[in-house]
Structure formats: structure tokens, C-alpha cells
C-alpha positions in Angstrom: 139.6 113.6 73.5 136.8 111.7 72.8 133.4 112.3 74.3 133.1 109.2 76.8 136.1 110.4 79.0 135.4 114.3 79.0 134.3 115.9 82.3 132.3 118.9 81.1 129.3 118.9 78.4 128.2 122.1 76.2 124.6 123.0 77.4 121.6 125.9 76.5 121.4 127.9 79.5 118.8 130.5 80.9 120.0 132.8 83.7 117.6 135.7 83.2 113.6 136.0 82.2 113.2 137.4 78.7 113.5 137.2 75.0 115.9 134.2 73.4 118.8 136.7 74.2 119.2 135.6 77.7 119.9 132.0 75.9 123.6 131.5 75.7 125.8 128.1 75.7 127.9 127.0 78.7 130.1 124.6 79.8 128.6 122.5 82.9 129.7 119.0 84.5 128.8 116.0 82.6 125.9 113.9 83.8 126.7 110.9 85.7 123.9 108.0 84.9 122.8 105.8 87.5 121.5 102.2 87.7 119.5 101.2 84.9 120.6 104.7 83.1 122.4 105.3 79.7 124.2 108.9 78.6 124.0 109.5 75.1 125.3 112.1 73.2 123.1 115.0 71.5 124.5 116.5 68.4 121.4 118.2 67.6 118.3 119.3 69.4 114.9 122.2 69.6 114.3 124.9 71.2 110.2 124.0 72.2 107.1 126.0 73.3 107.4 124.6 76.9 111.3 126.3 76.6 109.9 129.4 75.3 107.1 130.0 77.8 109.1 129.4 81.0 111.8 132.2 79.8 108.6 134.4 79.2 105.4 133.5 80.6 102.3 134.8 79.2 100.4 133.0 81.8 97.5 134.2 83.9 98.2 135.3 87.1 97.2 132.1 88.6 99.5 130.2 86.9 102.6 132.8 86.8 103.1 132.9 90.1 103.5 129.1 90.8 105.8 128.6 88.1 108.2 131.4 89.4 107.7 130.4 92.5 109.2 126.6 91.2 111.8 128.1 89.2 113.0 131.4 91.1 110.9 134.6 91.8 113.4 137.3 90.3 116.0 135.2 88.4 115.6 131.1 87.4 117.2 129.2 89.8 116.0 125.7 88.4 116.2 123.7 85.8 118.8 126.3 84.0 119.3 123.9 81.4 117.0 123.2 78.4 115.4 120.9 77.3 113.5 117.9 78.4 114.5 116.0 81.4 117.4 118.1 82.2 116.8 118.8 85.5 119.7 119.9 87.7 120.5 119.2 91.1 
């Protein structure tokens, strides 16, 4: 089937705060672009720091709690996809 009429994408996705073992690849619904937007298809892609420090933040105080606050206090609950502009709705 090819890519353009499949319903579900393979993405990186974080449930859990820790080391790159909470990483694991998932099926999730295929984005839908809107006006003036164009889907293109990733073969390839990195993991960056900005990936790496949201799964384990070595942040001061001041700036931890903010970002879990953003992305969920106990578990993430936001942007559970990685990479840049995937944010989830």
C-alpha cells in the first residue's frame, strides 16, 4: 500500500521519564495537513539534545518544574512524539 493512502505513521514515542529505554516505536494516526501545509515522508531522522533533556532533565529547579508542569508532572502527557514540530493534539 503505498504511503499516501495509509491511515497510521510509525513514530518515536516517550511514555515514561528516563534513560533512552523508555523510547520505543508506535503506530499513531497519520497527520492530516491543513491549508497552506504539505506531509512528507521521513525515512530517516535524530535523536537531538532538546529530545534527550526533556526525557531527563538536568535542569535547575527553576526550570524543572515548568517544563514538567508543560509536559506532565509524573508521566509526559505532551508532545509524546519526537522530534521537531511534532506536537500532538
Amino acid at each position: 500500500m503505498p504511503f499516501a493512502e495509509t491511515k497510521r505513521m510509525r513514530a518515536a514515542v516517550w511514555t515514561a521519564y528516563g534513560s533512552p529505554d523508555v523510547l520505543h516505536v508506535g503506530e499513531r494516526p497519520k497527520s492530516v495537513p491543513k491549508v497552506r501545509q504539505a506531509l512528507i515522508r521521513i525515512r530517516a531522522t535524530t535523536v537531538t539534545a532538546g529530545d534527550t533533556e526533556m526525557r531527563s532533565p538536568q535542569f535547575p529547579l527553576w526550570v524543572r518544574i515548568p517544563m514538567r508542569l508543560f509536559t506532565g508532572i509524573i508521566k509526559p502527557r505532551r508532545n509524546l512524539i519526537l522530534g521537531f514540530g511534532s506536537l500532538e493534539k
